[in-house]
N, C-alpha and C positions, 0 to 999 in steps of 0.2 A: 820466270816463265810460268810458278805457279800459278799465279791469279788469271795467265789468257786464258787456262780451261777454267778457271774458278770463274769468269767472267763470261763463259761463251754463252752461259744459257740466257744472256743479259743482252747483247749485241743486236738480237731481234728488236728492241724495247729503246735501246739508246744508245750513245756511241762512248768511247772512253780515246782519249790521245794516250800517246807512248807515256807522258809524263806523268800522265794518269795512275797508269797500268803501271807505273816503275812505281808512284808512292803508294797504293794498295798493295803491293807487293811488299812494302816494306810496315805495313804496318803489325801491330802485335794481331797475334791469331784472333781475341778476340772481340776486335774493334772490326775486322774483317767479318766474324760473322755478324756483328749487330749490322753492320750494311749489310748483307745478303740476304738477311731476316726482313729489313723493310723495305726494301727493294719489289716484293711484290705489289704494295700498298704504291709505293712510288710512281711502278707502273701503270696506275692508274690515275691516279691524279699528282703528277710532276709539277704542278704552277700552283697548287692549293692546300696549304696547309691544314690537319684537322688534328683531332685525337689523338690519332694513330700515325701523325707522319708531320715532322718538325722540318718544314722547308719554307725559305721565305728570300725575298731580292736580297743581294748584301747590298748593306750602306753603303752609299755613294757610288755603287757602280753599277748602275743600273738594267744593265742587260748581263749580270751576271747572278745565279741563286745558289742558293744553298742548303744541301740537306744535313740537318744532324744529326745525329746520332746519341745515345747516350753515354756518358766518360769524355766528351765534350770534342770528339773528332767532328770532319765535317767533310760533304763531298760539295765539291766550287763545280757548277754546269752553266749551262748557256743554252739559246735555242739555237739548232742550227738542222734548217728543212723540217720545222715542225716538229722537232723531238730531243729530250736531250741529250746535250753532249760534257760527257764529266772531263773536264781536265787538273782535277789535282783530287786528293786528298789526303789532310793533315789536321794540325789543331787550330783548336780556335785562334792564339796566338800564331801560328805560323801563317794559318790565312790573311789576316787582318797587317800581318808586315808585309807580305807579300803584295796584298791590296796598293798600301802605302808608298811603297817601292815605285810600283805601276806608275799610279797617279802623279810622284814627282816627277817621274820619266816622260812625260805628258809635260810639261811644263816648259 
């Protein structure tokens, strides 16, 4: 329940699923605040990666992006009504099995 208030001031700007909200929740304190740190920058340009903001489509899935962070976590989002919407965040390996999983289940 820590991160819905650690997240409210974010909910104007973009949405987060339950699943979301349970893996933020569970990550180490300080991989939480490097997201909350760039999360302002975010909010401004969500589809564009620059300098200051490491986000870019994941491979092979095409309507799915991703922000990183530094220590190699990653928040997985989508568009959904023009704005985005985070549903996981974990590591680079846990995204990329996670992708894989998907994509065979597709098959």
């Amino acid at each position: 329940m820590a991160s819905r208030h650690r997240l409210a001031d974010w909910r104007e700007y973009f949405d987060f699923t339950d699943e979301a909200e349970r893996n933020f929740d569970n990550l180490p304190e300080e991989v939480r605040k490097a997201f909350v740190e760039v999360f302002p920058t975010f909010v401004r340009h969500p589809w564009r990666p620059s300098v200051d903001l490491d986000v870019s489509p994941v491979r092979n899935t095409p309507d799915r992006w991703r922000l990183k962070v530094p220590g190699g976590h990653r928040g997985i989002y989508y568009p959904r009504h023009g704005r985005p919407a985070f549903e996981m965040f974990e590591t680079r390996d846990q995204v990329y099995e996670r992708a894989i999983k998907h994509l065979q289940s597709l098959r």
